[in-house]
PAKE-913358 format. One line per 3 residues: for each residue x, y, z of N, C-alpha, C. Coordinates in pm, whole numbers, plus 50000, padded with zeros to 5 digits. Layout:
PAKE-913358
X/Y/Z/X/Y/Z/X/Y/Z ~ ...
END
This chain:
PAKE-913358
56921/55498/51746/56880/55392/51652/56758/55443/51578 ~ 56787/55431/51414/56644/55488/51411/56519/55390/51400 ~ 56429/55425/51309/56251/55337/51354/56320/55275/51268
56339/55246/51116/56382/55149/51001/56413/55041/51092 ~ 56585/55024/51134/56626/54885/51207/56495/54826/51318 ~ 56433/54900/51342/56289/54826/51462/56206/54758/51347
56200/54794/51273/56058/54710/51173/56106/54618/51120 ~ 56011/54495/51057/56058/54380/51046/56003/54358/50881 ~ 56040/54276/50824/55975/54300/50656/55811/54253/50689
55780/54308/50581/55624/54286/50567/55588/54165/50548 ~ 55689/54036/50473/55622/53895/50446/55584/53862/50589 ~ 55667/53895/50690/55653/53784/50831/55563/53864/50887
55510/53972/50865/55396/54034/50906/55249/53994/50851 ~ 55244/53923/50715/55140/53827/50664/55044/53739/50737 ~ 54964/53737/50758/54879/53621/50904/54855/53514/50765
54891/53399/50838/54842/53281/50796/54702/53262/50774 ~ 54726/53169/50662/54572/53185/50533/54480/53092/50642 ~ 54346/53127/50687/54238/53067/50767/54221/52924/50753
54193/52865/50800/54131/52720/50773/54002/52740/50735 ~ 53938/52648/50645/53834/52671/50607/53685/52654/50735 ~ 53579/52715/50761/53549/52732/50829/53415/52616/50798
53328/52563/50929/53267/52429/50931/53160/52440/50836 ~ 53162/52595/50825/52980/52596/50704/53031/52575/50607 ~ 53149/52640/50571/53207/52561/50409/53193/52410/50423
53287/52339/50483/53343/52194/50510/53188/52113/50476 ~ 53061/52170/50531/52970/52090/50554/52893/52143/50399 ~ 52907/52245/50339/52814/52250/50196/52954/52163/50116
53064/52143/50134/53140/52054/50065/53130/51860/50053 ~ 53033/51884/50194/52982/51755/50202/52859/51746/50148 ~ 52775/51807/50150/52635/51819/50085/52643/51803/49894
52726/51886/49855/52759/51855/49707/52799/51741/49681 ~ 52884/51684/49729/53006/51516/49748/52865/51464/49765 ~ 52795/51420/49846/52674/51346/49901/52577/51339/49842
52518/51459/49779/52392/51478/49709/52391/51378/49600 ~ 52489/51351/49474/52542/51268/49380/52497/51137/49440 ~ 52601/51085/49539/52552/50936/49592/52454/50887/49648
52422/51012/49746/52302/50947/49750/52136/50927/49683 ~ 52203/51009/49548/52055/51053/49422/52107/50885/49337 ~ 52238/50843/49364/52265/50754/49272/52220/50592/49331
52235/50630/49508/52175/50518/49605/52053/50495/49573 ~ 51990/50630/49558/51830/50589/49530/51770/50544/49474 ~ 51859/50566/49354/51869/50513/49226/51876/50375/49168
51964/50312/49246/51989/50181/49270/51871/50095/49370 ~ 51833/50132/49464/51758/50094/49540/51616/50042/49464 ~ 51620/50180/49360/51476/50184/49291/51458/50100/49192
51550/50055/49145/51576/50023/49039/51554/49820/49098 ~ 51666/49817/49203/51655/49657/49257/51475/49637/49292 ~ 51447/49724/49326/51309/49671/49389/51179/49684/49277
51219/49756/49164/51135/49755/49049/51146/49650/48942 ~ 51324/49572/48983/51352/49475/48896/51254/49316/48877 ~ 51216/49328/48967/51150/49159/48911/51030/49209/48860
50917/49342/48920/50807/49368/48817/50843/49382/48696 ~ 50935/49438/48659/51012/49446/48524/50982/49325/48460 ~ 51087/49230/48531/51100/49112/48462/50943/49041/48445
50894/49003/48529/50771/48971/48508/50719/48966/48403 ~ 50683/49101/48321/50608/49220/48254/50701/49152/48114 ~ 50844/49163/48118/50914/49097/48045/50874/48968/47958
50900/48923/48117/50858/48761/48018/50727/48713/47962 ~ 50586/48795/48027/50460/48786/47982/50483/48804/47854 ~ 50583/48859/47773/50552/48861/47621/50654/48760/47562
50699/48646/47611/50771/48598/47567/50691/48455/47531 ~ 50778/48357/47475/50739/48190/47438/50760/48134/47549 ~ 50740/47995/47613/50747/47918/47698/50872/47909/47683
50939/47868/47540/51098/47827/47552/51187/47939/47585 ~ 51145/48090/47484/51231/48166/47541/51235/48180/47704 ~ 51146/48164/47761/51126/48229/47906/51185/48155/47989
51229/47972/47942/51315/47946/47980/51489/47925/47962 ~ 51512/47978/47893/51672/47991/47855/51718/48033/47932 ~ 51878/47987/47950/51967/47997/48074/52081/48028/47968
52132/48091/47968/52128/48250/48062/51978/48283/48070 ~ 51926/48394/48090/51807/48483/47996/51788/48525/47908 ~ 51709/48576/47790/51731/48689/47716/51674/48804/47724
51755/48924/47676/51681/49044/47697/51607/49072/47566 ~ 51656/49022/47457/51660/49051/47321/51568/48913/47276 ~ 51458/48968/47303/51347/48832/47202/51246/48924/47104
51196/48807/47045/51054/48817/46948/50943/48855/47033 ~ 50863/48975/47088/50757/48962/47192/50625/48883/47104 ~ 50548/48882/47184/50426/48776/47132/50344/48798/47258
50202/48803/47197/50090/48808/47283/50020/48657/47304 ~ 50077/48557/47266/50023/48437/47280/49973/48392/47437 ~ 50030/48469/47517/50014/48414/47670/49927/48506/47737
49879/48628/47676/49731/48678/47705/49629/48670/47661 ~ 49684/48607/47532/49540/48553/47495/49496/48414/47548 ~ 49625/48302/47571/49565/48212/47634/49496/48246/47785
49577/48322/47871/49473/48388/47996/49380/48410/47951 ~ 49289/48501/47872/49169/48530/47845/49100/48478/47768 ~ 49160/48349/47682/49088/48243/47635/49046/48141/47742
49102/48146/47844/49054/48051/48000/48998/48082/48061 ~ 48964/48047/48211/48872/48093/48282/48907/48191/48416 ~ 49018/48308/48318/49055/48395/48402/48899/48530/48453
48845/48533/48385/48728/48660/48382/48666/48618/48508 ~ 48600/48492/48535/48512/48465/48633/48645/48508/48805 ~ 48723/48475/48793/48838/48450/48919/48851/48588/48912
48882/48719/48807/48817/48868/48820/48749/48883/48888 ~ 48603/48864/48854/48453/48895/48907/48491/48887/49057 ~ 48512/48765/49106/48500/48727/49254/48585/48815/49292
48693/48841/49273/48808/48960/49341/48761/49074/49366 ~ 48683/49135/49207/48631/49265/49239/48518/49256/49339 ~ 48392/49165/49321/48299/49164/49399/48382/49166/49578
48434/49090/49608/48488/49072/49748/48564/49179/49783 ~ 48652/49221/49684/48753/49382/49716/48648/49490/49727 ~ 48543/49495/49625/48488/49662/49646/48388/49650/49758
48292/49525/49758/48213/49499/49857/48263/49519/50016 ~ 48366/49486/50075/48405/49459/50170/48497/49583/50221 ~ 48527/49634/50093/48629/49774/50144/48494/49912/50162
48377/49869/50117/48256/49948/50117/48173/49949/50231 ~ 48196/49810/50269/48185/49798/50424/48262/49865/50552 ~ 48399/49826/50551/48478/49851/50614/48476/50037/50627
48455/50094/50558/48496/50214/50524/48303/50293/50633 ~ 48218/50201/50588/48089/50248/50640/48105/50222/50810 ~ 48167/50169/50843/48172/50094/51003/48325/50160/51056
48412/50193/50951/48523/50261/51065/48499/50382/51023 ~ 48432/50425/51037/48401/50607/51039/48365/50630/51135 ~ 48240/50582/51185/48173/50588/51320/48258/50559/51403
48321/50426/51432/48402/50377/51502/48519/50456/51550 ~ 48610/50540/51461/48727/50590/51430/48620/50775/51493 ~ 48514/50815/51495/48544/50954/51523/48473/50877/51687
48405/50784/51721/48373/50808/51870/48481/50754/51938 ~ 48604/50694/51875/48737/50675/51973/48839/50783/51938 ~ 48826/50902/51843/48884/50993/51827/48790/51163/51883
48709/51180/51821/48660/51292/51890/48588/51316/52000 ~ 48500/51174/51997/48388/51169/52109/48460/51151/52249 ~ 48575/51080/52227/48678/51056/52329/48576/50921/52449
48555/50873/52389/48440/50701/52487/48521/50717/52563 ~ 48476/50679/52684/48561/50570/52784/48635/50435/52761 ~ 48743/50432/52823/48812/50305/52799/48865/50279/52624
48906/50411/52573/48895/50379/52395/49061/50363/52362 ~ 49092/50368/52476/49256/50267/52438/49267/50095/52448 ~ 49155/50097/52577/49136/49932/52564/49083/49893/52469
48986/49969/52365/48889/49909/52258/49005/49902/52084 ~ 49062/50004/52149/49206/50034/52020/49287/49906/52000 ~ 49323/49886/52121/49425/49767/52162/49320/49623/52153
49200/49622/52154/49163/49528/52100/49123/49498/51970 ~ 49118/49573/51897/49111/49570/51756/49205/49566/51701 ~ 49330/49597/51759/49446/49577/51682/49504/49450/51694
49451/49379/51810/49510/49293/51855/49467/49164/51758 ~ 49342/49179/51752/49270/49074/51637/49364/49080/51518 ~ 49479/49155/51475/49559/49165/51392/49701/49067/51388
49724/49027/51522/49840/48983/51580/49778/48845/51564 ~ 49652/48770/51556/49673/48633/51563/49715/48562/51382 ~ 49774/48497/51433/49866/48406/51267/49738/48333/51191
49673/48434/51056/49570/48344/51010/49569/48204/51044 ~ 49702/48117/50963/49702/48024/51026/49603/47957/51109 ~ 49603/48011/51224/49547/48000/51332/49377/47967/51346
49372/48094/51237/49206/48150/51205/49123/48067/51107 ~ 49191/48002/50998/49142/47939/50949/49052/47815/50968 ~ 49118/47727/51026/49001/47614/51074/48861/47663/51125
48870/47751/51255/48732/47791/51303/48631/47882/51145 ~ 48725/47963/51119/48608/48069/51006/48560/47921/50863 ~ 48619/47821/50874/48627/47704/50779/48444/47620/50860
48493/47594/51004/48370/47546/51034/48266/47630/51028 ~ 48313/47730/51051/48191/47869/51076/48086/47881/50921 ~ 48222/47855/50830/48145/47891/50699/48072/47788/50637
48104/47583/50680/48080/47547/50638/47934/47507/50710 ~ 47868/47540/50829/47799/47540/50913/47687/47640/50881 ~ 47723/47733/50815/47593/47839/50760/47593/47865/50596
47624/47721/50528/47633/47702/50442/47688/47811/50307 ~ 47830/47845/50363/47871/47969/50315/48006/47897/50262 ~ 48066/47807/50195/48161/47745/50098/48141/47717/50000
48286/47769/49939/48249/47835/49783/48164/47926/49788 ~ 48169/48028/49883/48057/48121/49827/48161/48233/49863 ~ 48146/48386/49774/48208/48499/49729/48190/48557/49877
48040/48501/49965/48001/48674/50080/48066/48581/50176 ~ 48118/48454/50161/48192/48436/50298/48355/48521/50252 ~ 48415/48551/50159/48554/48566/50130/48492/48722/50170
48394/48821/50142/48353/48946/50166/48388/48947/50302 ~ 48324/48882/50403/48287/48902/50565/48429/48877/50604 ~ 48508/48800/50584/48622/48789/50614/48758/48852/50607
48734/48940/50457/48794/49062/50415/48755/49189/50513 ~ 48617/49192/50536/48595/49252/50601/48628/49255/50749 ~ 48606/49198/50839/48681/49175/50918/48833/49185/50959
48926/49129/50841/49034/49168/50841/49085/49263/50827 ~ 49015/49367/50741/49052/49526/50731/48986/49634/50823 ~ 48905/49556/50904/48863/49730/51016/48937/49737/51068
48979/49664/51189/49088/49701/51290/49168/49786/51215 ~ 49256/49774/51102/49345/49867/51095/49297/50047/51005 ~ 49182/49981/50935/49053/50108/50887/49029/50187/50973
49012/50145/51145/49009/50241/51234/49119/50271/51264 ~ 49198/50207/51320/49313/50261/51348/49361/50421/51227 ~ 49371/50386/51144/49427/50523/51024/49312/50595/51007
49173/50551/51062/49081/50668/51011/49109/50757/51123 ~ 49155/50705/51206/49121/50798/51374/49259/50876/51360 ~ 49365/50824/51326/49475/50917/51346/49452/51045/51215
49391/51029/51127/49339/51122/51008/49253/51238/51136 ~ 49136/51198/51212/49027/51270/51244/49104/51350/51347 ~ 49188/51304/51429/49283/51414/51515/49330/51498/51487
49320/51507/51339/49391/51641/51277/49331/51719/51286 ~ 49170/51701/51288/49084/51744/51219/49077/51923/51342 ~ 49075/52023/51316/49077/52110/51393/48938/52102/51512
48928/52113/51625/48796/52111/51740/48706/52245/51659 ~ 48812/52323/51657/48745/52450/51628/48601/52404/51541 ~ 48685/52405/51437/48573/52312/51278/48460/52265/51340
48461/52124/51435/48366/52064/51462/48276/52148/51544 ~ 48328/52224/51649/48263/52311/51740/48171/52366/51692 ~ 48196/52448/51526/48120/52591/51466/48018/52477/51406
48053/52355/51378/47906/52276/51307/47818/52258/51401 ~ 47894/52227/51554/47766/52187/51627/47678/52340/51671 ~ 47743/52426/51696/47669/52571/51703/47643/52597/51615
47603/52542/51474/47501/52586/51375/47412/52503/51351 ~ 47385/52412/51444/47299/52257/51489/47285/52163/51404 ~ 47377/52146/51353/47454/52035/51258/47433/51872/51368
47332/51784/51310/47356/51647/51389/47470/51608/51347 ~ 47475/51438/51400/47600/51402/51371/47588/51316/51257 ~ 47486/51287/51200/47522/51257/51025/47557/51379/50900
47523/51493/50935/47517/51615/50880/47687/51615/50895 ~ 47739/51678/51027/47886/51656/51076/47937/51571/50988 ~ 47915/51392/51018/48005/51315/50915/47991/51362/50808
47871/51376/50746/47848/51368/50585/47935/51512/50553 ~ 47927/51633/50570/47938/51756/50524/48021/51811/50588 ~ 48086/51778/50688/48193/51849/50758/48335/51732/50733
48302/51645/50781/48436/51567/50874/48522/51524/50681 ~ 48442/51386/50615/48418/51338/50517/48514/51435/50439 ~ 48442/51539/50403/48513/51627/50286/48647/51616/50338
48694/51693/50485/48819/51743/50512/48942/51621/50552 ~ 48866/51484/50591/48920/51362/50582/48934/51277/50437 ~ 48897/51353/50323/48881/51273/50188/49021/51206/50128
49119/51299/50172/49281/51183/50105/49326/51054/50219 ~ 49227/51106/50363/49271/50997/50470/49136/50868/50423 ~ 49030/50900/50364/48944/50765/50335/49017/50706/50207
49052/50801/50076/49138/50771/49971/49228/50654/50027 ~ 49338/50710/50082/49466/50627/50125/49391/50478/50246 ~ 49286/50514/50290/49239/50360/50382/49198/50289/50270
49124/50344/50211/49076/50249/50094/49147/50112/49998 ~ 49265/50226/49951/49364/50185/49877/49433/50068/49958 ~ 49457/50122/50114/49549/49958/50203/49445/49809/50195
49293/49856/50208/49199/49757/50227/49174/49684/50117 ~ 49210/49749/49930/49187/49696/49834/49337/49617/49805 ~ 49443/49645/49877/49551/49613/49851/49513/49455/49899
49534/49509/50054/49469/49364/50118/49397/49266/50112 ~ 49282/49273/50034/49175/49207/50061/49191/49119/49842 ~ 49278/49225/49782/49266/49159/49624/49392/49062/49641
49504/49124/49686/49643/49047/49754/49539/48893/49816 ~ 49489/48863/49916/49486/48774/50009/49464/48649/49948 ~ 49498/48551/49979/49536/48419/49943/49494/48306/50002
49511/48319/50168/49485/48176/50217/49335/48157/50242 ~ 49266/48252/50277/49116/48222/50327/49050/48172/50181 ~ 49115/48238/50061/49063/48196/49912/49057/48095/49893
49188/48039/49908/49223/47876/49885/49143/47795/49975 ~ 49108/47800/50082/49079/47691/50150/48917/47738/50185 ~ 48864/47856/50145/48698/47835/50133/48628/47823/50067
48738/47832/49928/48683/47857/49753/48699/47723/49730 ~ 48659/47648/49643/48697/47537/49532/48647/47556/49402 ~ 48583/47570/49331/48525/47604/49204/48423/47715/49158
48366/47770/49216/48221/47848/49254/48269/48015/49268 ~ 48388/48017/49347/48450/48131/49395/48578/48191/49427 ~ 48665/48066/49379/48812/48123/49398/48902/48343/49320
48898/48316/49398/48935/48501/49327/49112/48485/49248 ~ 49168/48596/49188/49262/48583/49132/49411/48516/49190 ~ 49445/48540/49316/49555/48472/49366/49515/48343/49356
49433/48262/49360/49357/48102/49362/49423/48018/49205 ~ 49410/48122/49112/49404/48123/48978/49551/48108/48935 ~ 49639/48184/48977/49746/48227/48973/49800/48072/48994
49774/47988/49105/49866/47931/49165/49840/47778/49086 ~ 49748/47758/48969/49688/47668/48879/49796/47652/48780 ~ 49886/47795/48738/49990/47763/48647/50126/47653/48748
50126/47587/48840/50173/47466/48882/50119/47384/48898 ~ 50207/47314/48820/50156/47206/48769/50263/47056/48807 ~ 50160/46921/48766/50332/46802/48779/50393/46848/48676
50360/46885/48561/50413/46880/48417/50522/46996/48467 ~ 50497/47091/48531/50599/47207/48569/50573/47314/48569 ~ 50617/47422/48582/50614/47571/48580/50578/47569/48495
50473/47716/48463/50460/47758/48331/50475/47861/48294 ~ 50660/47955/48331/50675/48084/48358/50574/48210/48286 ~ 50596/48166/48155/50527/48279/48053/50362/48316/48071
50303/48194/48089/50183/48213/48151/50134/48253/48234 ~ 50207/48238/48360/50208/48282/48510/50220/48432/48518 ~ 50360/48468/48446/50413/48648/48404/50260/48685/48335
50221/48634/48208/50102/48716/48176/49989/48728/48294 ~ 49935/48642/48344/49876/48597/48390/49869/48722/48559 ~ 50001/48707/48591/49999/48802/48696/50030/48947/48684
50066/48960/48562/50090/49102/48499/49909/49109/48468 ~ 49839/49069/48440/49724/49124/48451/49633/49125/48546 ~ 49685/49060/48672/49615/49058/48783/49672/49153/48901
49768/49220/48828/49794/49350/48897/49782/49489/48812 ~ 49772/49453/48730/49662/49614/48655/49537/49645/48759 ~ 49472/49575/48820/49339/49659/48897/49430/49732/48973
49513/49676/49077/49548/49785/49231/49628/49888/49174 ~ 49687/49862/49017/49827/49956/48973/49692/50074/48925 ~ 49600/50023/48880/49502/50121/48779/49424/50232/48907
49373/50103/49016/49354/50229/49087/49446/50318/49183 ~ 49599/50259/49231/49647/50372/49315/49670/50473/49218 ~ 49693/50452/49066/49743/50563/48984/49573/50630/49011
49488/50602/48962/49336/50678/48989/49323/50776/49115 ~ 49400/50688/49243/49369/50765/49393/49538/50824/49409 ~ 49595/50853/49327/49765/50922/49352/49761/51068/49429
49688/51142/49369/49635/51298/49443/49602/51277/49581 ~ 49498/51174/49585/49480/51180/49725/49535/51100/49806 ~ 49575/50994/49770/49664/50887/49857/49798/51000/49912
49835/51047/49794/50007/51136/49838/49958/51237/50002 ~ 49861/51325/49939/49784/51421/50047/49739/51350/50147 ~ 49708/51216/50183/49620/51127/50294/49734/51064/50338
49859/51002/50310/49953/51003/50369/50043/51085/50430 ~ 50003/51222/50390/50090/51347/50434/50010/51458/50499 ~ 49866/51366/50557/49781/51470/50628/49833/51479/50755
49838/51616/50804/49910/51629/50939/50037/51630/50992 ~ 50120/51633/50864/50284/51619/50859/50327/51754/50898 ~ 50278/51857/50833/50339/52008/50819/50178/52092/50930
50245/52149/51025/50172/52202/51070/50161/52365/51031
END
């Protein structure tokens, strides 16, 4: 017999074409995915930017347009409803906001430094029980808080007055001022601190010239939560302010009325009472981004 009849044709000698292998399969999912989920984000960003939008919207509109049902997208804009805000007695309900926001976040910031490096570097005794109690002052329901800080204030003759809404801001923002200053200072390398104290660096020298500089996007970003907080806050305003000192949320809540809503006014009105926190996180953006992302990448 010769070799010819033994061999078989070459097609059935062909190996079957591979299956595609899992590193393909998975960059085939990454391309498919990348799209939806740039388009999820998209959407997401978009729902949660939508009512500042609108807001901002209707501040330039008429009382009547702003109420039409449907809506419109397509109006006449008009500045009539910022000038009535600033023909009223929006400037003074400013003043008190800024005075109580910068005052109190100037505080806060002077008292959790100390606080935040002797429960972070100095390592105190017992500085988880002192953690857990400062945070804890966080957990009670203003609610709650109000009546007593009401007698407190009206007892040292501090109603209607701006430095009781300060002390109270204040108060409300250390606990968590320490808390984020201290997880900032853990970053901070031993080494660093070590070579200041062997070049006999006290410990205001240390804060001031060592710690400070290399903690500057972690005070940035505390800052920014405490001005959020303290220009945001509402109930201690309302119920310690009456004429003398109410700050901008107080102000805000005047456009209700019996007569009714007064959308267009309210939109201007709060479209300019969020230009300060929008003016400064855009001011602190460099360092807020870096002070939220201190200690991420080692």
């Amino acid at each position: 017999m010769s070799d010819t009849t033994l061999k078989r044709p070459e097609a059935a000698d062909a190996p079957a074409e591979p299956e595609p292998e899992p590193s393909s399969r998975s960059a085939v999912r990454r391309r498919l995915g990348s799209p939806l989920l740039t388009a999820f984000t998209f959407f997401l960003a978009i729902l949660m930017v939508w009512p500042a939008f609108w807001m901002v919207l209707t501040a330039f509109k008429t009382e009547r347009a702003a109420l039409t049902i449907p809506p419109t997208l397509l109006f006449e804009p008009t500045l009539e409803q910022f000038e009535g805000v600033f023909s009223g007695n929006f400037p003074p309900y400013v003043f008190n906001s800024v005075f109580a926001t910068v005052v109190s976040t100037a505080i806060v910031l002077l008292l959790a430094l100390p606080a935040a490096w002797a429960l972070s570097v100095q390592s105190v005794k017992r500085a988880q029980d002192a953690l857990f109690f400062f945070i804890s002052t966080r957990m009670l329901p203003l609610v709650g808080a109000v009546i007593p800080i009401y007698v407190i204030s009206r007892d040292l003759g501090l109603l209607d007055n701006v430095t009781a809404l300060t002390m109270v801001y204040t108060a409300m923002n250390l606990p968590i001022a320490i808390w984020v200053l201290r997880s900032f200072l853990l970053e901070v390398p031993s080494e660093v601190i070590e070579a200041a104290m062997v070049d006999g660096a006290n410990l205001s020298q240390l804060i001031r010239k060592i710690l400070v500089p290399i903690i500057l996007p972690g005070l940035a970003a505390t800052a920014l939560i405490c001005v959020i907080f303290s220009w945001n806050e509402f109930l201690f305003a309302v119920n310690l302010t009456s004429t003398s000192a109410p700050t901008v949320p107080v102000y805000l809540v005047g456009f209700i009325t019996a007569e009714g809503l007064f959308w267009a006014q309210l939109s201007a009105a709060a479209t300019m009472a969020s230009l300060p926190v929008l003016l400064a996180g855009w001011l602190a953006q460099k360092q807020l981004v870096r002070g939220l992302s201190f200690g991420a990448v080692k």
